[in-house]
N, C-alpha and C positions, 0 to 999 in steps of 0.2 A: 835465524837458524838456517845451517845450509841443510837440505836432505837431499843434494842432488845424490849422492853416493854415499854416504853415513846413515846405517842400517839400526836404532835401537830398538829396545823392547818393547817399548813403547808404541813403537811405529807401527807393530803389528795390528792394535789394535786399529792406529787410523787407518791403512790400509784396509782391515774388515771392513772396516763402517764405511768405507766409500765402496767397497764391493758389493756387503751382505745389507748395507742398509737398515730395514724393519726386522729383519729377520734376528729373531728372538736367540742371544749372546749366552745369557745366563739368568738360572732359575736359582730363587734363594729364597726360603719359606712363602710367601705369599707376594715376593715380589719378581719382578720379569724386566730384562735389561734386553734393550734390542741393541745390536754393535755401533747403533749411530749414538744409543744414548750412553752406552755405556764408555766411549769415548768422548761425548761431553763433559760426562761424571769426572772422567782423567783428568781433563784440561783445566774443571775447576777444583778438582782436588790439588792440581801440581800450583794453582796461584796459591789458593788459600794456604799454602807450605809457604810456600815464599813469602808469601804479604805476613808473615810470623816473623820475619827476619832469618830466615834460614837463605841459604847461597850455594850455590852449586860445590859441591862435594862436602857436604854438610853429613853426617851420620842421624838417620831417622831410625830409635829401633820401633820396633810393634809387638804387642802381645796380646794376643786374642785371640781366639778359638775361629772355626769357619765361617767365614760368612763373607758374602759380596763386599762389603767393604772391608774386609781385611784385602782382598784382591783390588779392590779401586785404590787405598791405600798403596800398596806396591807401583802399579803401574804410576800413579800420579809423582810416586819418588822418582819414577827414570824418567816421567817427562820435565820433569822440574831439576835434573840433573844432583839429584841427591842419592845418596847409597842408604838403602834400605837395609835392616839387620832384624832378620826375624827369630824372634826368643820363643821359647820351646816352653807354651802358657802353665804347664805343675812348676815351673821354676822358681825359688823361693828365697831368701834371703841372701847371704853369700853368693851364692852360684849365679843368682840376678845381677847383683852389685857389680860382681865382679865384669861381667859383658859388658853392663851399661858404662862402666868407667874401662874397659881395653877399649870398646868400640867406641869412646868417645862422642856417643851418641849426646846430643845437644837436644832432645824431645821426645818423648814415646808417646807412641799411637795405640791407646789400651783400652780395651772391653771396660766399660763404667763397672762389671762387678768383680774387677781383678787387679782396679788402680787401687786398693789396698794393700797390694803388696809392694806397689811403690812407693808410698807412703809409709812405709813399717821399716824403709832401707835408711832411715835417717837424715839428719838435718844438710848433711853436706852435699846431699843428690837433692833438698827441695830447692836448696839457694841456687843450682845450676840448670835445673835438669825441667825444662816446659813438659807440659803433659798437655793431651789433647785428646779425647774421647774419639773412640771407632766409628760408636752407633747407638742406636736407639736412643738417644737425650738431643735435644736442639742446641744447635750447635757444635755438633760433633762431624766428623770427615762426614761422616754417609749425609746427614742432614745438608750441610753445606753443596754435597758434589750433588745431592739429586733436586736442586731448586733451580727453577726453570728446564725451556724448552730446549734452549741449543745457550752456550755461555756466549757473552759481550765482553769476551777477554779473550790476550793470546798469553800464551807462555813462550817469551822471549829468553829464552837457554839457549846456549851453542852446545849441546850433546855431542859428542860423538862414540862409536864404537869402540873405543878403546879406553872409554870410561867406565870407571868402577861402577856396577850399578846393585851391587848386591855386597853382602859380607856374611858368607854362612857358615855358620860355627860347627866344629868335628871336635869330636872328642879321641883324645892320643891315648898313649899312654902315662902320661903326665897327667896331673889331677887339672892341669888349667886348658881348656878349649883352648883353639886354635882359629882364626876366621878367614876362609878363604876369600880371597878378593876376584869375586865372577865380575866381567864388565859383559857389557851389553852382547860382543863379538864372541865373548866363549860360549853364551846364552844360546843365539841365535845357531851358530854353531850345531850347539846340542839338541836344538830342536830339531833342526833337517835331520839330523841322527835318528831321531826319536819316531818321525812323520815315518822315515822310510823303514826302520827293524821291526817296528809296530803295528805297522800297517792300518793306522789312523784312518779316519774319510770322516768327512763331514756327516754324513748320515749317521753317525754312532751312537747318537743318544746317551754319551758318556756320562755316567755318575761319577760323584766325589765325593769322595767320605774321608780320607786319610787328612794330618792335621797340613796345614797349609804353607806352616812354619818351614814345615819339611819340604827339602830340595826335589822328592819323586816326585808326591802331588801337584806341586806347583809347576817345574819346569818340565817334567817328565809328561806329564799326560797335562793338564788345563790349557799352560799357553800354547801349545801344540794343536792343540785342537783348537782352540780360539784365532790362532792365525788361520785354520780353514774352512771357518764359517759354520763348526759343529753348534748345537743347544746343549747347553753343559748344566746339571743340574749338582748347586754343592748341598751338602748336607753340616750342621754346625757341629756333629758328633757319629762316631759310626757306631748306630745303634743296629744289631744282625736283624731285630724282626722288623726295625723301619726301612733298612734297607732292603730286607725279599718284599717286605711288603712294596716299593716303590719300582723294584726292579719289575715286579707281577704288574701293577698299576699304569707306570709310565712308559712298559718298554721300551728300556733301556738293556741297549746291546753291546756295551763296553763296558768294566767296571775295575778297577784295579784295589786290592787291598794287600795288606802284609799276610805273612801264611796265619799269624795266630790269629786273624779276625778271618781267613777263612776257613778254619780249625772251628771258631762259633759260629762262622753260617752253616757248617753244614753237621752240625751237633745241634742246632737249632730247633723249636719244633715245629714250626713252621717247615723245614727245609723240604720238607717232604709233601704237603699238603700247595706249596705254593707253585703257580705257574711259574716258573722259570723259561718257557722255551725263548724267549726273547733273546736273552743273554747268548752272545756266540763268543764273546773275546773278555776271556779272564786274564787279569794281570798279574805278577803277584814281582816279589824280590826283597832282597835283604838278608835271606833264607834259601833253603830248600824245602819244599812242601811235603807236608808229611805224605808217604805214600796213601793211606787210608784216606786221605782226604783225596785226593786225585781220584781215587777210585768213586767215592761217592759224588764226585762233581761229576765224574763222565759217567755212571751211570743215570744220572737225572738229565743231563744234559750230553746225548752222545755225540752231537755236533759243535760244542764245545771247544775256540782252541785255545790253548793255555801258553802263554807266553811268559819264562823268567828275565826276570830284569836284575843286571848285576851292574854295580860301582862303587862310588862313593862323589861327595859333594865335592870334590876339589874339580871333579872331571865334568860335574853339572846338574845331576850324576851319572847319568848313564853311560853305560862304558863296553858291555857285551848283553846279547839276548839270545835266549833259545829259541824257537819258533815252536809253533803249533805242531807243524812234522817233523820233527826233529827228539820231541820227548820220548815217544817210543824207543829210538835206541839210545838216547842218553838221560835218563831219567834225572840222573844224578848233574849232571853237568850245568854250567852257567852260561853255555853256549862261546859264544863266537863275536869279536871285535864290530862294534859298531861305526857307519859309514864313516863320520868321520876321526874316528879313532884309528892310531897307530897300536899294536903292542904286541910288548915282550915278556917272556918269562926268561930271567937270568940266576943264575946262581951268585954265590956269594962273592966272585969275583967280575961279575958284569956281563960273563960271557954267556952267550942262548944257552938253555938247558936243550936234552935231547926229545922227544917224543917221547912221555911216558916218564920223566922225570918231573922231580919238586923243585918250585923255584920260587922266587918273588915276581908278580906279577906288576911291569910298568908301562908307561903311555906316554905316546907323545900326540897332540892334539889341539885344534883350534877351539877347542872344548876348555881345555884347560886352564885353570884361575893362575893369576898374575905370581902369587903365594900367598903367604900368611899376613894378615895384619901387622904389624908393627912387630914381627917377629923373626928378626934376621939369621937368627941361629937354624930356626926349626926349618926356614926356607931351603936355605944352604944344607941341609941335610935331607931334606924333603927331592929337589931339583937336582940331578948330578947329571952334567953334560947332556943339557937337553931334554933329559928322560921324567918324567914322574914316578920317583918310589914311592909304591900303592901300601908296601907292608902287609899285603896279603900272599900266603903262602897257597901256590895251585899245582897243579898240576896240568900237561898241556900235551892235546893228541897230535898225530900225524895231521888232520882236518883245519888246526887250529884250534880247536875247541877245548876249553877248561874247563877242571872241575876244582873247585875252591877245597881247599886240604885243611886249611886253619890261618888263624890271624898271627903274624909276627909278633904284631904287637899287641899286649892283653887286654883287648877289648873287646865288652861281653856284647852280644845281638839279642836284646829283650824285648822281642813284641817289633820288630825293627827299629828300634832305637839304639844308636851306639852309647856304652856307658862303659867308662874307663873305669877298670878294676881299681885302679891306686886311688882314685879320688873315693872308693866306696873303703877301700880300706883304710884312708886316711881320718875319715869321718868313726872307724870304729875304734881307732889307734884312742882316740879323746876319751875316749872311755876310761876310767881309772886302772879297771880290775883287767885291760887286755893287757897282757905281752909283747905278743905277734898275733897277726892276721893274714890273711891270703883269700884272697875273691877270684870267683873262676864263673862260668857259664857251667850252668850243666842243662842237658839234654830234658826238655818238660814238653808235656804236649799240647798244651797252651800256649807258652810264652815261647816258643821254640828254643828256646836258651834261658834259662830260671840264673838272676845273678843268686850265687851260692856264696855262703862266706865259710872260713874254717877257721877257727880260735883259739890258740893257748892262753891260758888265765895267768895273770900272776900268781905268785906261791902265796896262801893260804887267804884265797877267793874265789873258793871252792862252791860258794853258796850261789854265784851267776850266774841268773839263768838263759837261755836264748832267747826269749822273750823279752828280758830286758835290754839285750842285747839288739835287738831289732827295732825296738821303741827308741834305742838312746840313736840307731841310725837314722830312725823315722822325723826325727826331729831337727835331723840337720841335711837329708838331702830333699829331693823331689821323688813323689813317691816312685814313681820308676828307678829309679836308682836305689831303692830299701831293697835290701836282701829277704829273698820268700824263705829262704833255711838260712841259720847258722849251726853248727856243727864244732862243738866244744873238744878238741883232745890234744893228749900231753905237749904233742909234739908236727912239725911240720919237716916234710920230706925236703932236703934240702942236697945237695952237692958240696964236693971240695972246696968250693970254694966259699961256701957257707947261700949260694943263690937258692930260694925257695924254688921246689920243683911243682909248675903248677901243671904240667902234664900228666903225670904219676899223679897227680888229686884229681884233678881232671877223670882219669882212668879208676879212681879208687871209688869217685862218686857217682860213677857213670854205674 
């Protein structure tokens, strides 16, 4: 393999490990990865792929919750020249199926207590589809990658940078995901983005709590900080009181979550009683943070800086940040183009909007994924002369700086997770006794966007109740995707042309 000049993801870690050496990479319930060993781990994670019969650009997906080898996992697929495709672990029948047969994944990499939902997907994924345990069983990735002292193997792959090394799925407005094709170079890319709007160091004692599956935690803050020799400690679930409890404990002076888990740390009871003074750099995005909670974070913590993170995973994801002095006077905003991002806000014929006007927000960027999976249509409408259509509606000052307005396209922000409205109302369409439906986000202050459904019955099924109506969706998505209200009446607000108006509902339920 050359690396005189071919940069992957992977690389970062040997790089650490010849710099930081012993010094302690990442913390994971009772175990402790220094970057020399945890680049061992990689090296025998990415044979043991191989010695399976997999080959360079092979599709690995993985499903399992936090933990050290879910990340040994990853890194071992880009040193073994394979594209990683991490599944979103509530995922459940259909909406499984369907990933593992678009992404043509040929193995998954799963939690021993969640390979029954592989197993529940039928005969035609057992005759193809290898499975191979995460962790805790012998024989599984983590057992294999953590035996012995240094590996008596190389991994002979010709990688390079402009290979595919991820495929992260986004949800449209279409009921089917979309998987962007990240290679190494848009990655790598996205880090220096990330090192310099964030203001990363090595001393941060950063926590991880958010799920791993997801493109912030993982590219956004972990390999970021693991190319510069930080102690990253994950957590396998973000629980609010083990986490103040661990931030009080371990200070730790970095932390990023979505606003609704920090909506529970600091409604918490703990939140009050616990040393916090550690923490100086809170993360958050996906959202805007409820004011009340800002408030009670900077009164506990007045040195506190609070940084929003805006994008989406096509771009890596990060794409604009606000800074610590900059929230005072844009409270509301999503801040400002990161290092190596381009962008534009245009209107509906291409051309820049003015200062102070709404547009669709686009990019152009070495950040940026190749397109879509095996999906020619959506690319081609996605990419138009260079540019990335984001599909987000903003608004944009004289500074440069936006404020997010609304999404183009109808997709709900629940807890940060995107969930395409059609695939939720498609799921309630099966229902005998519906008509019509229409799913929208409404404003909650928990999930910062509650998916909402709205329902005309058929004529004389009058007897439905939304209860039933919530169980018959319960059972066909992933609970995030189940509607917390549905809302029964005659009629849906519609236009001449007969299109549901989900803004007018939008404003009805608000």
């Amino acid at each position: 393999m050359d690396l005189t000049r071919s940069s992957t993801v992977d690389g970062i870690i040997r790089r650490s490990a010849r710099t930081f050496g012993d010094r302690v990479a990442l913390v994971f319930d009772d175990r402790e990865w220094t970057y020399r060993e945890l680049d061992h781990a990689v090296t025998r994670g990415a044979a043991h792929l191989l010695d399976r019969g997999l080959v360079k650009g092979d599709r690995v997906a993985a499903l399992g919750r936090n933990s050290d080898a879910y990340l040994i996992a990853f890194l071992s697929c880009a040193r073994a020249g394979l594209v990683h495709v991490p599944l979103n672990y509530n995922l459940i029948g259909d909406e499984l199926a369907y990933l593992l047969e678009q992404s043509g994944s040929s193995i998954v990499l799963v939690d021993p207590d969640l390979s029954g939902r592989i197993g529940e997907l039928g005969p035609s994924f057992d005759d193809r589809l290898d499975s191979l345990p995460l962790r805790d069983v012998p024989g599984g990735l983590l057992d294999i990658a953590a035996q012995g002292e240094a590996p008596q193997i190389d991994v002979d792959v010709d990688v390079e940078d402009g290979d595919v090394v991820q495929l992260l799925y986004t949800s449209g407005t279409t009921a089917r995901p979309k998987g962007a094709m990240m290679t190494h170079r848009s990655l790598l890319a996205q880090y220096v983005s990330c090192l310099v709007g964030l203001d990363l160091r090595a001393d941060d004692n950063p926590l991880h709590v958010m799920p791993l599956y997801h493109s912030a935690q993982m590219h956004v803050f972990l390999l970021p900080w693991l190319a510069i020799g930080a102690r990253s400690t994950v957590l396998e679930v973000p629980d609010p009181g083990e986490i103040l409890r661990r931030i009080e404990q371990d200070g730790h002076r970095a932390f990023f979550a979505a606003p609704t888990l920090w909506v529970a740390l600091t409604n918490h009871a703990d939140f009050v009683e616990r040393d916090l003074s550690a923490l100086t750099k809170a993360y958050y995005g996906a959202s805007i943070m409820p004011g009340p909670v800002v408030t009670r974070l900077m009164e506990k913590m007045p040195s506190l800086g609070l940084y929003n993170c805006f994008g989406q995973s096509e771009m890596g994801p990060l794409c604009t940040v606000l800074r610590p002095e900059e929230h005072a006077e844009r409270p509301h905003s999503a801040g400002r183009a990161v290092l190596m991002t381009e962008m534009r806000v245009v209107d509906d014929d291409g051309s820049d909007v003015s200062p102070g006007e709404m547009g669709e927000v686009i990019y152009r960027s070495p950040q940026l994924c190749l397109g879509y999976w095996n999906k020619p249509d959506e690319t081609a409408a996605a990419f138009v002369e260079g540019w990335f259509h984001s599909g987000d509606l903003v608004q944009i000052d004289d500074d440069g700086y936006i404020t997010v307005v609304d999404r183009i396209k109808d997709v709900i922000n629940t807890g940060g997770v995107l969930v395409a409205s059609r695939e939720v109302e498609d799921a309630l369409f099966t229902h005998p006794a519906v008509a019509e439906a229409a799913v929208v986000g409404t404003a909650d202050e928990r999930w910062v966007e509650a998916v909402t459904a709205v329902v005309v019955l058929k004529d004389g099924e009058d007897e439905i109740g939304t209860d039933e109506l919530i169980q018959h969706a319960r059972a066909r998505l992933a609970s995030f995707k189940v509607p917390k209200a549905v809302h029964i009446v005659e009629e849906l607000p519609k236009n001449t042309s007969g299109k549901i108006l989900k803004r007018e509902l939008r404003d009805r339920l608000s």
